[in-house]
N, C-alpha and C positions, 0 to 999 in steps of 0.2 A: 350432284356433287356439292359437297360443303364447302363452302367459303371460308379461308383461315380467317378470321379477325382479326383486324384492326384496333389497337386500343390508342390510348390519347391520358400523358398527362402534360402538366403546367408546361418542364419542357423536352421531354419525351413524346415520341410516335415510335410504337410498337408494332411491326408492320410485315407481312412478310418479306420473305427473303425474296429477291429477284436475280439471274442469272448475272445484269450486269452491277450484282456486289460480291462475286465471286475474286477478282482480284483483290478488294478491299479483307473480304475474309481470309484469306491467304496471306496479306500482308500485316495482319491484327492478330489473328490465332497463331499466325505462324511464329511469333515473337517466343523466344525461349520462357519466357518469364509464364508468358501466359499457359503454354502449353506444359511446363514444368506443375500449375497448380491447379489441371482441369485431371479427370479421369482421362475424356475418351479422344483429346487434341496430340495427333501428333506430330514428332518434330523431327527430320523437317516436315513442312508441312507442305507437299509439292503441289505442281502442276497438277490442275484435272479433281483435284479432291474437296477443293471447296463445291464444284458446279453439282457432282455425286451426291454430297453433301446437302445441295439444297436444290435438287432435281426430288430429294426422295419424303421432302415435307407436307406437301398437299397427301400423298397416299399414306403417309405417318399419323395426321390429321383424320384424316378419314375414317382410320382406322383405329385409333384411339391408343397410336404408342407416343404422341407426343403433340405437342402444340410447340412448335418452335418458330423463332418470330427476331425478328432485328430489330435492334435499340437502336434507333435513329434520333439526332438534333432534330426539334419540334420545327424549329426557323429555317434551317440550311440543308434537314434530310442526309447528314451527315453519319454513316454507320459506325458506330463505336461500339456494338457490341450485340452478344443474343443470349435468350433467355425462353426457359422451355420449363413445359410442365410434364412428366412425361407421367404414360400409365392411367390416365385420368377417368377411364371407363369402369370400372372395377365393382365389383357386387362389395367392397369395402369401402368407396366412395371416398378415397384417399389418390394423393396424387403427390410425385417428385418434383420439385424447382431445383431447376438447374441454371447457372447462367457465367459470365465471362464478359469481363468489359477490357478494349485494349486500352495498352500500358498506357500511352497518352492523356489517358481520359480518367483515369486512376483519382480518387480525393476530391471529386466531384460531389460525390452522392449521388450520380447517374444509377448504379448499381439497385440502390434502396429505394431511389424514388421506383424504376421499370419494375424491381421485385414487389413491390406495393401492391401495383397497376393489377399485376399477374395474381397475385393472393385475391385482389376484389374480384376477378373474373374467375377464378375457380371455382370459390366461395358461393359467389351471385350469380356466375348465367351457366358452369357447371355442375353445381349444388354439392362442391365435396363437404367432407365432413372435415378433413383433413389433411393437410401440405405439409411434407416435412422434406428436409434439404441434409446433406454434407459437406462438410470440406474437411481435407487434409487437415490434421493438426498444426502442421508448420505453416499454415496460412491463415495466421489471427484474423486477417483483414477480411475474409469470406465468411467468418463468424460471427463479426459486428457485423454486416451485415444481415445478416439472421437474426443477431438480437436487437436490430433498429430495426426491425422486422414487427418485434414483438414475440418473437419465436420462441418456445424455451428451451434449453440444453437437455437432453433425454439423457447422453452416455455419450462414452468412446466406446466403438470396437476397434481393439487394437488389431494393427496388421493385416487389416481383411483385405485391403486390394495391393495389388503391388503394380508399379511405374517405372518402368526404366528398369526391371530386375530389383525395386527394393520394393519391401512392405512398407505400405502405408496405413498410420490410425487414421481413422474417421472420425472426426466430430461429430454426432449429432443432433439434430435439431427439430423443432414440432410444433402448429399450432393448429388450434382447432375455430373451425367456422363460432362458435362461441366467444373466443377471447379474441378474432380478427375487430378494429374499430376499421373502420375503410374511409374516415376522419381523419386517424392523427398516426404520425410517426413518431417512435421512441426516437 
């Protein structure tokens, strides 16, 4: 059996999810805001769905539908938030970043430093060629994010997912193992 990894920045630990941060996830995703600007969070966000949730990571791992992982405070192990690559096996050698940090934690640059973290581990010890991400159009802030990235704007498809009964445009976004520096952030 594989081991999820561990990653480590300044102050960031990337880490797996454990059973007792299923309250914490519940009480963080479950915030409307949050769940309002993810695809697949929903609200309410009840009892039993976080533990579901992260009971099904290791075999998700394993099996190369995702690497998802908790953004933890480096000093105090405090979880604000997670972040996933998903897809990352592929004869195309490309991979999805996804991620969600709670409201609290928001203007940080928690978000950009853990998505950094996750770009150098795809790039370097998965060998993609390729990471590309979306967000919602009404959520500028998940877009800087991608462009402090270093990411570039590819398009919108407009209307392609719908939330709550309305359609949603995607922003999206792309870089490639070429233009990643695993130095510096825009």
């Amino acid at each position: 059996m594989e081991s999820i990894p561990v990653l480590k920045t300044k102050r960031l630990v990337l880490r797996p999810f454990s059973n007792s941060d299923a309250d914490c996830v519940r009480r963080l995703a479950g915030d409307f805001d949050i769940a309002s600007t993810t695809l697949f969070i929903p609200h309410p966000y009840e009892k039993g769905m976080a533990e579901q949730w992260i009971g099904r990571h290791q075999f998700e791992f394993e099996n190369a539908i995702s690497l998802t992982l908790a953004i933890a405070l480096i000093n105090e192990n405090t979880l604000i938030g997670a972040i996933a690559l998903s897809n990352f096996r592929n004869r195309d050698n490309n991979a999805s970043l996804g991620y969600w940090i709670g409201k609290t934690y928001w203007n940080h640059g928690y978000c950009t430093e853990a998505s950094h973290r996750m770009l150098q581990y795809g790039f370097e010890t998965l060998g993609l060629n390729r990471i590309y991400a979306h967000h919602f159009k009404r959520n500028p802030a998940s877009g800087k994010v991608m462009q402090n990235l270093g990411m570039i704007r590819e398009g919108c498809m407009r209307q392609h997912v719908k939330k709550w009964d309305q359609y949603e445009d995607l922003e999206c976004y792309g870089i490639l193992r070429s233009e990643f520096d695993p130095n510096e952030l825009s």
